[in-house]
LUMTILUM-91624 format. One record per residue (C-alpha): residue in one letter; x, y, z. Coordinates in steps of 0.1 Angstrom, whole numbers, padded with zeros to 4 digits, always signed. Layout:
LUMTILUM-91624
AXYZ ...
This chain:
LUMTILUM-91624
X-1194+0027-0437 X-1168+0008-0455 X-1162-0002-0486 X-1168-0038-0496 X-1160-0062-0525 X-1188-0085-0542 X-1170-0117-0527 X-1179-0098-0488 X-1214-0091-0491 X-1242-0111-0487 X-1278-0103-0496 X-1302-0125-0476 X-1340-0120-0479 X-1362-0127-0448 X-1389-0145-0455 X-1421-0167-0434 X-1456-0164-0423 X-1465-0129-0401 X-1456-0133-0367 X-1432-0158-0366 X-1402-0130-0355 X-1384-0118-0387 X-1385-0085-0374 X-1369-0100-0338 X-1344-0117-0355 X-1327-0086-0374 X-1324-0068-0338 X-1308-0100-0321 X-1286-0098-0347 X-1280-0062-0350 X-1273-0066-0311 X-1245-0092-0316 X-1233-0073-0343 X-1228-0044-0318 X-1249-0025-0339 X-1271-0013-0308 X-1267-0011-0269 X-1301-0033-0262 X-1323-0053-0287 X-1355-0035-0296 X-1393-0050-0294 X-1421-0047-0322 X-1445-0045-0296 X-1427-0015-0280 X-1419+0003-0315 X-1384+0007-0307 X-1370-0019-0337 X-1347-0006-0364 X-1365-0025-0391 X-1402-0012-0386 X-1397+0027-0385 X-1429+0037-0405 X-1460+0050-0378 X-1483+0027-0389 X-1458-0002-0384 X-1451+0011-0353 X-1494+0016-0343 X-1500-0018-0361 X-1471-0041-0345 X-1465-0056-0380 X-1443-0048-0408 X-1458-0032-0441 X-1429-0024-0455 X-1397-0039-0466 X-1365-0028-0445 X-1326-0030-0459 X-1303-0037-0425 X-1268-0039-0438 X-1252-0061-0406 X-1214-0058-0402 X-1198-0094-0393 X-1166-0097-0394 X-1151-0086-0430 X-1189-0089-0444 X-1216-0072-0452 X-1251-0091-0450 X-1277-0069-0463 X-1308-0080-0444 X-1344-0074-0466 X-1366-0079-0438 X-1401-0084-0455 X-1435-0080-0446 X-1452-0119-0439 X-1493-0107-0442 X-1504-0116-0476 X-1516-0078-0482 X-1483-0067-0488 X-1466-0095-0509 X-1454-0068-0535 X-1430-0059-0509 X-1413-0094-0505 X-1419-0101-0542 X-1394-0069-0548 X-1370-0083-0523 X-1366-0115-0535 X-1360-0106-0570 X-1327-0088-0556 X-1319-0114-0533 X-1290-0140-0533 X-1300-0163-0505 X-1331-0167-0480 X-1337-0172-0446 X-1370-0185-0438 X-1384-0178-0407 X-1402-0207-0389 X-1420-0205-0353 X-1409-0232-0330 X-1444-0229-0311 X-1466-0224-0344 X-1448-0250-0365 X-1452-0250-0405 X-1478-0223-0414 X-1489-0211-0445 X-1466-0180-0448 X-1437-0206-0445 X-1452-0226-0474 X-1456-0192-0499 X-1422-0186-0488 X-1406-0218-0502 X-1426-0211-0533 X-1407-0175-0535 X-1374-0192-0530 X-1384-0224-0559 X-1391-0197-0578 X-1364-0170-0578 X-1340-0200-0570 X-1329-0189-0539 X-1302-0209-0513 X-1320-0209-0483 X-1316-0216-0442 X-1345-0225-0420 X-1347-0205-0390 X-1368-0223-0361 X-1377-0192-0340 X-1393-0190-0302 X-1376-0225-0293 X-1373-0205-0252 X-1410-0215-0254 X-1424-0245-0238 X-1448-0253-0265 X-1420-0254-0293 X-1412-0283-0308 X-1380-0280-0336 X-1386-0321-0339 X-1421-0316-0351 X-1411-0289-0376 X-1385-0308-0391 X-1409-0335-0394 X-1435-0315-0412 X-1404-0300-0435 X-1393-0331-0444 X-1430-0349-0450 X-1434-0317-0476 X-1398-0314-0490 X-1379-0340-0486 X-1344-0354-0483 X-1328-0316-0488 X-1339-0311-0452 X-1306-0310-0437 X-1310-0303-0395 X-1279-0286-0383 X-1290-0286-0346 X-1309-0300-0318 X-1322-0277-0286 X-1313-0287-0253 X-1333-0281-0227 X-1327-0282-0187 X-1357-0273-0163 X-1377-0261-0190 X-1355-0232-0201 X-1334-0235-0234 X-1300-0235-0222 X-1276-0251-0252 X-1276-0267-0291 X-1267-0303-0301 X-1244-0294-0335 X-1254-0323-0352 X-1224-0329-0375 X-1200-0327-0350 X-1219-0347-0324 X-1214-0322-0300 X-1232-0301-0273 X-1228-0268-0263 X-1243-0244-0234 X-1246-0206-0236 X-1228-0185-0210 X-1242-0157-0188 X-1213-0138-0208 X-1231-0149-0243 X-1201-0176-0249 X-1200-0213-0250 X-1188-0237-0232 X-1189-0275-0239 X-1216-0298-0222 X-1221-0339-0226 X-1250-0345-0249 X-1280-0349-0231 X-1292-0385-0229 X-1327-0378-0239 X-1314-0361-0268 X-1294-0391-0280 X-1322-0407-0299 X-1331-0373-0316 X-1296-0367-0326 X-1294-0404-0344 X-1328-0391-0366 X-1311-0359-0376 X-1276-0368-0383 X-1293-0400-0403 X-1311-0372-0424 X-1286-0346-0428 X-1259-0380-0439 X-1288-0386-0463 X-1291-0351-0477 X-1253-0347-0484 X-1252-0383-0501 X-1281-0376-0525 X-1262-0348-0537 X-1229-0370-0555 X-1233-0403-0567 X-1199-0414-0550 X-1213-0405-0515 X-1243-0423-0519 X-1226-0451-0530 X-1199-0447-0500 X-1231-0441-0479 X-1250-0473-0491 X-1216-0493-0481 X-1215-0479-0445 X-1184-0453-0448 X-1183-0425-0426 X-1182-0388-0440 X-1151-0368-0428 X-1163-0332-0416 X-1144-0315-0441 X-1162-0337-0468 X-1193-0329-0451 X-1188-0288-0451 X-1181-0294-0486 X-1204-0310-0497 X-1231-0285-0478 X-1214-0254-0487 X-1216-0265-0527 X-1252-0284-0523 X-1264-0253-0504 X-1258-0231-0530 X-1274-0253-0555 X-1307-0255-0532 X-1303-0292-0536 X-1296-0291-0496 X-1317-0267-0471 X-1299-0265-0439 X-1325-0263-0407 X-1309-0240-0377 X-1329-0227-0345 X-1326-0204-0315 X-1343-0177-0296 X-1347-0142-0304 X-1357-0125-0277 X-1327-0147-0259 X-1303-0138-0287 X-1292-0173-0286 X-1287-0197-0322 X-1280-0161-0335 X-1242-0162-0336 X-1245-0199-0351 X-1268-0184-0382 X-1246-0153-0388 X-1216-0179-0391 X-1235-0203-0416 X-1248-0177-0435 X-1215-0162-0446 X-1198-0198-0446 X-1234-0217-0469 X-1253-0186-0483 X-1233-0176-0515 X-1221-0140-0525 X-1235-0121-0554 X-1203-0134-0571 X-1216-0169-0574 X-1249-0157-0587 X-1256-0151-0625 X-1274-0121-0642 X-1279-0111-0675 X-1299-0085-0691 X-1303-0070-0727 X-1280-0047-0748 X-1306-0022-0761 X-1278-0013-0787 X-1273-0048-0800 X-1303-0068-0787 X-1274-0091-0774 X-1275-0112-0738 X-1255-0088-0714 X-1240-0113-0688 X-1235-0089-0657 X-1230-0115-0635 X-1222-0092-0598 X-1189-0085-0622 X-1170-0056-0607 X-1151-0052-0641 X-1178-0050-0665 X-1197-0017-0675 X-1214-0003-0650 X-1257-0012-0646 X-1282-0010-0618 X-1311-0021-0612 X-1341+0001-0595 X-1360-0028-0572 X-1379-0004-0547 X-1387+0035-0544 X-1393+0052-0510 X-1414+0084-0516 X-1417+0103-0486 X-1430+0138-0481 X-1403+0143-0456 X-1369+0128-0462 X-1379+0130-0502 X-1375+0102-0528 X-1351+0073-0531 X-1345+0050-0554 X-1332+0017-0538 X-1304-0003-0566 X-1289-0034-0570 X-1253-0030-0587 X-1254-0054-0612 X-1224-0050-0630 X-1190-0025-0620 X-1185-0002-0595 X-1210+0027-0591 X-1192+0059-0576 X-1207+0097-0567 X-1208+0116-0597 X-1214+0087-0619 X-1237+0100-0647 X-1258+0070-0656 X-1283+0061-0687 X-1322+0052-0684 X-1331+0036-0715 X-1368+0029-0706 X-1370+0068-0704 X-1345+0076-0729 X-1332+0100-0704 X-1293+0107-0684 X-1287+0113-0648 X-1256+0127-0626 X-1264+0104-0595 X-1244+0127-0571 X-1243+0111-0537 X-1249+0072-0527 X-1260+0058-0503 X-1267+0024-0479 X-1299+0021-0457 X-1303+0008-0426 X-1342+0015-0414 X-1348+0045-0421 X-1310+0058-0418 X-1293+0070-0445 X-1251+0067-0449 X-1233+0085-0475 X-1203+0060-0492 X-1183+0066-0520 X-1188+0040-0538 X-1208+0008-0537 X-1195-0028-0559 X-1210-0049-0580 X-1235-0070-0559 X-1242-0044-0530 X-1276-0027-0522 X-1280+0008-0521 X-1296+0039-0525 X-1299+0070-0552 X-1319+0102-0544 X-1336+0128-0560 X-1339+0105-0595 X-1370+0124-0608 X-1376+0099-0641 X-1369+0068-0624 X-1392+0040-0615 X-1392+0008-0601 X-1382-0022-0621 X-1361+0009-0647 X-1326-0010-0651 X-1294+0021-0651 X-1268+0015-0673 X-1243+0044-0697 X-1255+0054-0728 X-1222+0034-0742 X-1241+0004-0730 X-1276+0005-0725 X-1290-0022-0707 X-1322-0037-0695 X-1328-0059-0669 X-1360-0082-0669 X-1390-0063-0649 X-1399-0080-0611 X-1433-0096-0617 X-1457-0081-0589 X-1494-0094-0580 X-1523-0083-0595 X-1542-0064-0569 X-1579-0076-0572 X-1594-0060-0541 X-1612-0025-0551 X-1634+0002-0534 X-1642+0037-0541 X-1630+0063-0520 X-1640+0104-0519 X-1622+0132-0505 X-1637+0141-0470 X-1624+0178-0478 X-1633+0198-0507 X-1605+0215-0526 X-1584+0183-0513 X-1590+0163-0545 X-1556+0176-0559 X-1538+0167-0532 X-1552+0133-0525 X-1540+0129-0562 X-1505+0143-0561 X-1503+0117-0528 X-1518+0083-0543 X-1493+0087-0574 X-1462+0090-0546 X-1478+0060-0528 X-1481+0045-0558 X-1442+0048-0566 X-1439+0032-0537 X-1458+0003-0540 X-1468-0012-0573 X-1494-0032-0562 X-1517-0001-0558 X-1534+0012-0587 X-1560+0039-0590 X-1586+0038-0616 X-1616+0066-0630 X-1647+0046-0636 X-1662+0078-0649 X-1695+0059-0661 X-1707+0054-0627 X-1688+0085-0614 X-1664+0070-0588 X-1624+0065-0585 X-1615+0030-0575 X-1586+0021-0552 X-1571-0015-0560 X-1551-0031-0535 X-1539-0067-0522 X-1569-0070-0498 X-1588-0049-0472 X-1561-0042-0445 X-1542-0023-0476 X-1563+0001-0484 X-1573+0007-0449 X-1533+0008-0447 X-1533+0035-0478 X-1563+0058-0459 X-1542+0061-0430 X-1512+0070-0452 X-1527+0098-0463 X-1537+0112-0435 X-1509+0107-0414 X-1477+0114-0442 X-1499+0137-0463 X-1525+0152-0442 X-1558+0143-0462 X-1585+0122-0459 X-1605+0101-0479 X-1632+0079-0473 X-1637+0045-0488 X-1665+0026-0496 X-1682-0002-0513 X-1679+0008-0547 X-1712+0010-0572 X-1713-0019-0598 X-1713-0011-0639 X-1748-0022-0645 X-1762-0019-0681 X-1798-0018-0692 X-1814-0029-0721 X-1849-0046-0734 X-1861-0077-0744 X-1894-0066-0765 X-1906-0042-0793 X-1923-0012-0787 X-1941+0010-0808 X-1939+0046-0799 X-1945+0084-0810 X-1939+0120-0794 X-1946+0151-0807 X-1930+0179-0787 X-1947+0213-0796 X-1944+0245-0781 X-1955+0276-0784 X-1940+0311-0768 X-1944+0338-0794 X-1923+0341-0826 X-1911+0310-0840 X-1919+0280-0821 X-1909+0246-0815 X-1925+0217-0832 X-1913+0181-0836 X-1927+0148-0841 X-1913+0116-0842 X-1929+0076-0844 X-1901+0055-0836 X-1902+0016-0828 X-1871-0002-0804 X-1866-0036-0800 X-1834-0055-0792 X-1802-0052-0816 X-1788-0084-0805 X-1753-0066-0801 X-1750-0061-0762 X-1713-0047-0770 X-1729-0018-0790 X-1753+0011-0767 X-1775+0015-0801 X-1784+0009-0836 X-1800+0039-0851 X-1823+0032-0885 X-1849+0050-0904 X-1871+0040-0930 X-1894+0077-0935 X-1915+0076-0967 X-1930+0110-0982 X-1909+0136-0963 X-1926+0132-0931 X-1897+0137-0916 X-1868+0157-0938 X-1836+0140-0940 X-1818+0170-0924 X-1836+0164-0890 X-1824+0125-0885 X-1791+0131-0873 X-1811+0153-0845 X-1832+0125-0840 X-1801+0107-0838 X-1784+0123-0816 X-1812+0125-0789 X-1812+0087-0788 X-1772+0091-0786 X-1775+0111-0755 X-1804+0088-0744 X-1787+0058-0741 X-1759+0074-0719 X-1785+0070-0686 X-1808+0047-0691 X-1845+0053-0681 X-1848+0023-0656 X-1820+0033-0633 X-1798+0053-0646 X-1770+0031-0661 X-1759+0032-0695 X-1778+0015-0724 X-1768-0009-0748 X-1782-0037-0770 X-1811-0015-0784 X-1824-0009-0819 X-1838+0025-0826 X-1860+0032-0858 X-1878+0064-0873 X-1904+0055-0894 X-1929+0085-0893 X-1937+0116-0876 X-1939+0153-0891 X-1927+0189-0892 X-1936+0222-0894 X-1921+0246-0919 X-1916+0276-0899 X-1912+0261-0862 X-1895+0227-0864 X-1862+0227-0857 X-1832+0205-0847 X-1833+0209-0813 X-1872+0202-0813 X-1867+0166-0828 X-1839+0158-0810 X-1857+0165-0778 X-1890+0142-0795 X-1865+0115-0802 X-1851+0117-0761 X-1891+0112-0749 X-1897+0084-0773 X-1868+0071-0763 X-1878+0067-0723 X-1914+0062-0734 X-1905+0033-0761 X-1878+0017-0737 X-1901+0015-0706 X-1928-0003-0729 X-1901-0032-0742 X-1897-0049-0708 X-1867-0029-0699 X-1842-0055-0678 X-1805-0046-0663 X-1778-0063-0673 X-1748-0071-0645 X-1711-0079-0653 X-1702-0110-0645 X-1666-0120-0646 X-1646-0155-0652 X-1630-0164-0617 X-1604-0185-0612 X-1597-0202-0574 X-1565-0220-0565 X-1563-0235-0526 X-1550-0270-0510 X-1575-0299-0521 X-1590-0298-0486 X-1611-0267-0488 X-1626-0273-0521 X-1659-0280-0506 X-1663-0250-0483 X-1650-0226-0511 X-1675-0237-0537 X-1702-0238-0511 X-1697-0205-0505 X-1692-0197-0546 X-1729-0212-0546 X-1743-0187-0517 X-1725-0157-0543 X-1744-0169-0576 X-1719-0180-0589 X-1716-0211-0617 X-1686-0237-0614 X-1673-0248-0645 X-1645-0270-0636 X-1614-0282-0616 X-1579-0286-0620 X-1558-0301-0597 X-1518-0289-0601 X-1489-0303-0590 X-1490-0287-0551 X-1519-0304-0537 X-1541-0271-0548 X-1573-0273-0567 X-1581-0248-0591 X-1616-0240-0595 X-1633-0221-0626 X-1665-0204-0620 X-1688-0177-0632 X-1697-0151-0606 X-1713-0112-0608 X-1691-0090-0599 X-1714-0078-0569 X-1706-0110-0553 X-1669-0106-0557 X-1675-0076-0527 X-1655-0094-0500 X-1643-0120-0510 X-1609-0117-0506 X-1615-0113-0470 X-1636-0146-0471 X-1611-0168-0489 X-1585-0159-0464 X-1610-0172-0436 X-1619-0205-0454 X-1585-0213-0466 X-1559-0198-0440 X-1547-0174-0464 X-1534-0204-0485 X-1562-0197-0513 X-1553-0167-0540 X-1579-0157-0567 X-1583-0141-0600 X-1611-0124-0624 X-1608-0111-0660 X-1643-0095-0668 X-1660-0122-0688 X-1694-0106-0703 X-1730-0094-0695 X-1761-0107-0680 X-1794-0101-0667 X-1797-0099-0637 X-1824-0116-0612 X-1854-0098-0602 X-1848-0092-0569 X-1812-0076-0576 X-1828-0056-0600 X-1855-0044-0581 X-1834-0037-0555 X-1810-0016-0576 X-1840+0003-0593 X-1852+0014-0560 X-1820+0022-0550 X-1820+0045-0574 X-1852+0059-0575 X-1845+0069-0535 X-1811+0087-0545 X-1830+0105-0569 X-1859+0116-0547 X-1832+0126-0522 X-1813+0145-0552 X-1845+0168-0558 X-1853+0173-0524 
């Protein structure tokens, strides 16, 4: 591949809700770009972006591609990102390295919530963006009812740069709308002019009203011109949108048909002519040396820096570690610095992606998107730089994953391997995290919702060959007691010799301290008990409280004293009063109204006004206690509640359903309660089954 300058590339994420033909519109314009013979189909898995098997089995995209597409004298690096909600690490990676967006809208499903979360990403990371009205070959698409709908929720920045034409039902041509023109598409793929369509006459007035309105809101002159009835000159007008663009103050709204490869050759044009180069972007990052603002700024002739934004980790083709040149011009051979490892590099070879193809370059400029292999210390989110200039580049903020489940190893002897394979996955994809919860003796799999970890399972089977099976993982219950009890033991026995004699009376009762498993007193008068058996006696309630007597959890919140009891000169022993003090224990906590404690965690809701009612009806049916609402500034409610975390099983799945995927949630762990009778007897019996099966 060729070598190109930061003011010829163009790094445009793709962005929208799942379905609506991202994925369709990087092979219609890898087609035009001559890229490939014949335009490939999801549903066939034959398309350059989605590669992986389970992409391929699952017709969706998990992961997020790089399609460098050559047009003309630039490069436009495509990031074609996943649109289900379960993998929004993937597009919240892409973005962060983006210049520009292209947000993918379905003519036939209109504004969906993906397309909302999508104009968040772009408000966010500041992105210029294009709207891209897909599927308009199909009857039921309306481009006039999306623009509606995009200017009801954004505005006067919606800037419509076409209108469809259609003749007996088939799309057939484009009104441009700031020339006032109409073209048809050829059998050949060229156009030829056409006289507007009289039916589209009224529709053209609307648009080119409210794309004269977007470029005079963005100068005070052309509003004023435009309040005193002057006309815009075209020139003006591409001005205006090409500097307004850039500036996200206007959003230009294009359309056309994958699968028909037509509007394609239109967006290729506007994106190089709107979308701005790296060179027009700013960056800046730390000097680690002098704690100083680094202003990189896509700068071919500054130092040189990278920045890491994605990792492939694959058991075939090995690991790569996808950059963003920042600053300079990275060439093969380069030796560069990792400051958040302290550690030095020779990068050898580089590289550009396209799907799962790798091409060697010499050298990639200051803006471009490529790859490094075999980097054993870095990460994603690391920032490369020399050790003359060490810099550091703000980390991508990723979601929280909130979903969990335990999962075991199907095989025996796998468990190494399942672990060597979760911590390459895990390089791959930061919103997975593994956890030991070695209280209840289970590993927990976090992930961005069901589909994920069903995703991960099937991962490691098919990349890595194991297996593991996940479940609904077993809550961190905690017992205590809410009474006194007064009890004694006396554990004596006999075998010839020396034998074993130790006696204890010991009262419990609640310590008030549910963050603490015990409080060990002892108030023995007389010697009854000599002072060199209590920490014995100590230590059997220490071990005691690990597994409670009620169902096995751990214990906290109890009060243990030793007030009497006796020895024997010849057979007591440590051991003997430690194993008194372990009876007393299950014998004095049974007799204080032993109770179980459940975690309950502080929840936090946020979804559009309109499903407030249904989500805290269904917060009701999971125990959980409201505490308040907030409404913010996007027509979303936030909603504070209580909840046990045993109701929490799910519910990411259930949200989804209520809201449409528009509601998100979060939970920090809040404290400890009891819990109601019937969970509780439910849990002890639980437990008291697994145990019976355990013996027999």
């Amino acid at each position: 591949m060729n070598i190109y300058t930061t003011d010829k590339i163009r790094n445009v994420v793709l962005l929208g809700h799942s379905g609506a033909g991202k994925t369709s519109l990087v092979e219609a314009m890898a087609y035009l770009a001559d890229m490939t013979t014949r335009m490939g189909k999801v549903t066939d898995g034959n398309t350059i972006s989605d590669y992986d098997k389970e992409e391929i089995k699952r017709h969706f995209s998990i992961n997020t591609s790089v399609i460098p597409i050559i047009w003309g004298d630039t490069k436009v690096n495509i990031l074609d990102t996943p649109g289900l909600f379960d993998f929004v690490g993937e597009v919240e990676e892409a973005a962060a390295v983006a210049d520009a967006a292209i947000i993918v809208v379905s003519g036939k499903n209109g504004i969906e919530v993906g397309t909302k979360k999508a104009w968040e990403i772009c408000e966010k990371y500041k992105l210029p963006r294009i709207i891209f009205v897909t599927n308009m070959d199909n009857d039921n698409a309306s481009y006039r009812q999306v623009v509606q709908d995009l200017e009801d929720m954004y505005g006067k920045c919606i800037a419509p740069f076409h209108l469809p034409v259609r003749e007996n039902k088939e799309f057939v041509g484009y009104v441009n709308v700031l020339q006032q023109r109409a073209k048809r598409w050829t059998q050949h793929g060229t156009v030829e002019k056409m006289d507007i369509p009289e039916y589209s006459l009224e529709n053209l007035d609307i648009c080119r009203t409210a794309l004269m309105e977007a470029v005079a809101e963005t100068n005070e002159d052309f509003l004023e011109r435009y309040f005193n009835g002057d006309e815009f000159s075209e020139d003006e007008i591409r001005q205006a949108l090409r500097l307004n663009v850039a500036e996200c103050s206007i959003v230009p709204v294009l359309m056309g048909s994958n699968t028909l490869a037509r509007g394609i050759y239109t967006l290729m044009v506007d994106i190089i002519k709107y979308l701005p180069s790296p060179e027009k972007r700013s960056c800046s990052g730390i000097n680690a040396k002098s704690n100083e603002i680094f202003n990189a700024d896509y700068d071919f002739s500054k130092p040189k820096s990278a920045y890491v934004w994605k990792t492939i980790a694959d058991p075939f083709i090995g690991k790569y570690s996808l950059i963003k040149i920042n600053s300079g011009v990275l060439k093969t051979d380069d030796i560069l610095y990792n400051h958040h490892k302290d550690t030095e590099e020779k990068i050898g070879r580089l590289y550009v992606l396209c799907g799962n193809k790798f091409e060697e370059v010499k050298e990639l400029h200051a803006g471009d998107i490529g790859a490094l292999a075999k980097l054993t210390s870095v990460a994603t989110t690391d920032s490369l730089s020399t050790l003359k200039n060490p810099i550091l580049y703000i980390r991508t903020g990723i979601s929280t994953p909130y979903t969990y489940k335990r999962y075991s190893v199907k095989k025996k002897g796998d468990e190494e391997k399942v672990s060597q394979a979760l911590q390459k996955l895990m390089q791959e994809d930061l919103t997975l995290k593994v956890e030991n919860d070695i209280e209840n003796g289970q590993t927990l799999l976090y992930g961005m919702g069901d589909q994920h970890l069903e995703i991960v399972a099937a991962k490691l089977l098919n990349k890595y060959k194991v297996e593991i099976e996940i479940k609904k993982p077993k809550i961190a219950f905690r017992e205590t007691i809410l009474k006194k009890s007064d009890v004694e033991y006396k554990y004596k026995k006999q075998t010839g010799g020396h034998g074993q004699y130790g006696h204890v009376k010991m009262k419990f009762e609640p310590s008030g301290d549910l963050e603490s498993p015990y409080v060990f007193e002892q108030c023995v008068v007389g010697g009854a008990v000599p002072k060199n058996y209590f920490p014995a006696v100590e230590k059997g309630i220490q071990e005691s409280v690990l597994s409670g007597p009620l169902a096995s959890y751990p214990v906290v919140g109890v009060k243990a004293v030793l007030y009497d009891g006796s020895y024997h000169a010849v057979d007591s022993s440590e051991m003997a009063f430690k194993v008194a003090a372990v009876q007393a224990f299950k014998d004095g906590f049974m007799k204080a109204e032993p109770v179980l404690l459940e975690p309950i965690a502080s929840l936090k809701v946020s979804a559009p006004d309109k499903y407030t009612g249904d989500i805290m009806g269904d917060l009701n049916k999971r125990r959980a206690r409201i505490l308040g609402m907030n409404p913010d500034d996007k027509g979303n409610q936030e909603i504070l509640a209580d909840i046990p975390y045993m109701e929490l099983y799910g519910y990411n799945t259930v949200l989804r359903s209520i809201t449409g995927g528009g509601g998100t949630y979060s939970y920090t762990f809040a404290r400890y309660e009891q819990a109601p009778p019937d969970v509780q007897a439910k849990e002890v019996a639980a437990r008291a089954s697994k145990a019976n099966n355990d013996e027999a």
